[in-house]
C-alpha positions in Angstrom: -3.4 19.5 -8.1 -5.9 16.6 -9.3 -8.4 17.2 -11.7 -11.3 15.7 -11.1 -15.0 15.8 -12.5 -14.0 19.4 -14.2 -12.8 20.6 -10.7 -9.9 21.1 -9.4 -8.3 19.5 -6.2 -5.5 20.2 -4.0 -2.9 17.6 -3.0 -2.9 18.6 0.6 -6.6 18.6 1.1 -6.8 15.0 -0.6 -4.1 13.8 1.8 -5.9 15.7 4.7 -9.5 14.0 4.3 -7.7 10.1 3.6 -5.5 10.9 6.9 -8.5 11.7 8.7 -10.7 9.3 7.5 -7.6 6.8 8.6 -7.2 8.2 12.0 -11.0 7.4 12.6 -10.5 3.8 11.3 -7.5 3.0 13.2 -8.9 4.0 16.6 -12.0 1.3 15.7 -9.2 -0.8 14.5 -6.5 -0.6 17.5 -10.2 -1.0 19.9 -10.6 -4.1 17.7 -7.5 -5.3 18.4 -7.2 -4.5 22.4 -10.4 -7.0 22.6 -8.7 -9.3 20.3 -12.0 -9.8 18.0 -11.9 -12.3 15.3 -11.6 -11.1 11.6 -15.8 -12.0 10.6 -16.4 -9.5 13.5 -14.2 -7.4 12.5 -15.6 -6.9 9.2 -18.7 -5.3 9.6 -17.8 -3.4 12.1 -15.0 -1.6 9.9 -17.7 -0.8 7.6 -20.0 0.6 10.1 -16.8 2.8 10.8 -16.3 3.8 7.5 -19.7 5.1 7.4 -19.2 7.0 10.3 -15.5 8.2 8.9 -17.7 9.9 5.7 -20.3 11.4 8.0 -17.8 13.2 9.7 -15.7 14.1 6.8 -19.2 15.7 5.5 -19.9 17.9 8.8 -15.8 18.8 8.7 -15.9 20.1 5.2 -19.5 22.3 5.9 -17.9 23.4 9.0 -14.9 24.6 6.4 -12.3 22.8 8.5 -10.5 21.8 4.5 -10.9 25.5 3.1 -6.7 25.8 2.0 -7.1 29.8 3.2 -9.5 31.1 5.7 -9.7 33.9 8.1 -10.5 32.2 10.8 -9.5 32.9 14.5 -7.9 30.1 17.2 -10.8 30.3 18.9 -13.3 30.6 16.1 -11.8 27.1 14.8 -12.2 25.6 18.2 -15.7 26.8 18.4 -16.2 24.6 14.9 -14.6 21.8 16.0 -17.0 21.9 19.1 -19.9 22.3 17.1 -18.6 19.5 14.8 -18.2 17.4 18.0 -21.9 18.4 19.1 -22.5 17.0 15.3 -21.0 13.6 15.1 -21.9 12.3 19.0 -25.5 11.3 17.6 -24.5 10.2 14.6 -21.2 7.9 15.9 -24.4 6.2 18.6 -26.2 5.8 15.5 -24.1 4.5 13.4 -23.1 2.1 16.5 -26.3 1.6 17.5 -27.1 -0.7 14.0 -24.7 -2.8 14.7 -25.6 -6.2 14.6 -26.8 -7.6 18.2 -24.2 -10.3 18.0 -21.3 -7.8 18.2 -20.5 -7.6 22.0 -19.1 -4.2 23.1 -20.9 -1.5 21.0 -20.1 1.5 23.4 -16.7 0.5 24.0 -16.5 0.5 19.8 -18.5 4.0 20.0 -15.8 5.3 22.5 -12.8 4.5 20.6 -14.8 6.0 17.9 -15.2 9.2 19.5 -11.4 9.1 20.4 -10.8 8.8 16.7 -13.0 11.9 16.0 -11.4 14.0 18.5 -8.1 13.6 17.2 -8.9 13.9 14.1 -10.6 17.4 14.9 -8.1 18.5 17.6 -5.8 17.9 14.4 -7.6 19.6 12.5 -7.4 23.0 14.3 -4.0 22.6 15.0 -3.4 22.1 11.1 -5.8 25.3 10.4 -3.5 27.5 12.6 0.1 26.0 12.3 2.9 28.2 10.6 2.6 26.7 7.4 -0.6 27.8 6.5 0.2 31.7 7.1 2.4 31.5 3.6 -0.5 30.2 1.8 -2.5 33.6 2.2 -3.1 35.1 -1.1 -1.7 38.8 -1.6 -3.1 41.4 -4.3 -0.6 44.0 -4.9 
């Protein structure tokens, strides 16, 4: 556990929101790379991404996808995760959409984008519902 700010957090949900906050960059990135953009281009669009990587980890932590124990179905996860996708479409065009004019290829960045946010919440439902978690289900005796 990490203490911070007078609360409490757990390893595994800090590792969870950097490694999904990572997948969304390195889609941008690798999308980056594919159109072999130069490094001053490549700067603001990171950042744009960023922003878009904390908007989503917002709607993914009020949808409750980095609760450590819920009681959640399969099918009640993938329901979030589409409502978390119905979410982050408008924001990831808006976010996109403010990038500067100069920056050629703004929906192909927005698509790799979107890539990056379905991974990361198709991971995210498989990591809800994976055998680990099932041992981390608090008993009262």
């Amino acid at each position: 556990m990490i203490k911070l700010f007078n609360h409490y957090l757990h390893r595994r949900t800090v590792l969870q929101v950097v490694l999904d906050f990572m997948l969304i960059l390195a889609a941008v990135f690798a999308e980056l790379l594919w159109r072999r953009a130069e490094w001053p281009t490549m700067v603001p669009v990171l950042g744009y991404t960023a922003l878009l990587a904390t908007g989503m980890l917002v709607i993914n932590g009020s949808m409750g996808f980095y609760q450590r124990v819920h009681g959640r179905s399969l099918n009640q996860s993938r329901a979030r995760a589409a409502l978390a996708l119905l979410l982050a479409v408008p924001v990831t065009y808006a976010v996109f959409g403010s990038v500067p004019l100069g920056i050629e290829g703004r929906q192909s960045l927005a698509l790799a984008a979107m890539v990056g946010l379905l991974v990361v919440l198709a991971h995210r439902v498989d990591a809800a519902h994976s055998g680990a978690q099932s041992a981390l289900r608090h008993r009262v005796l």
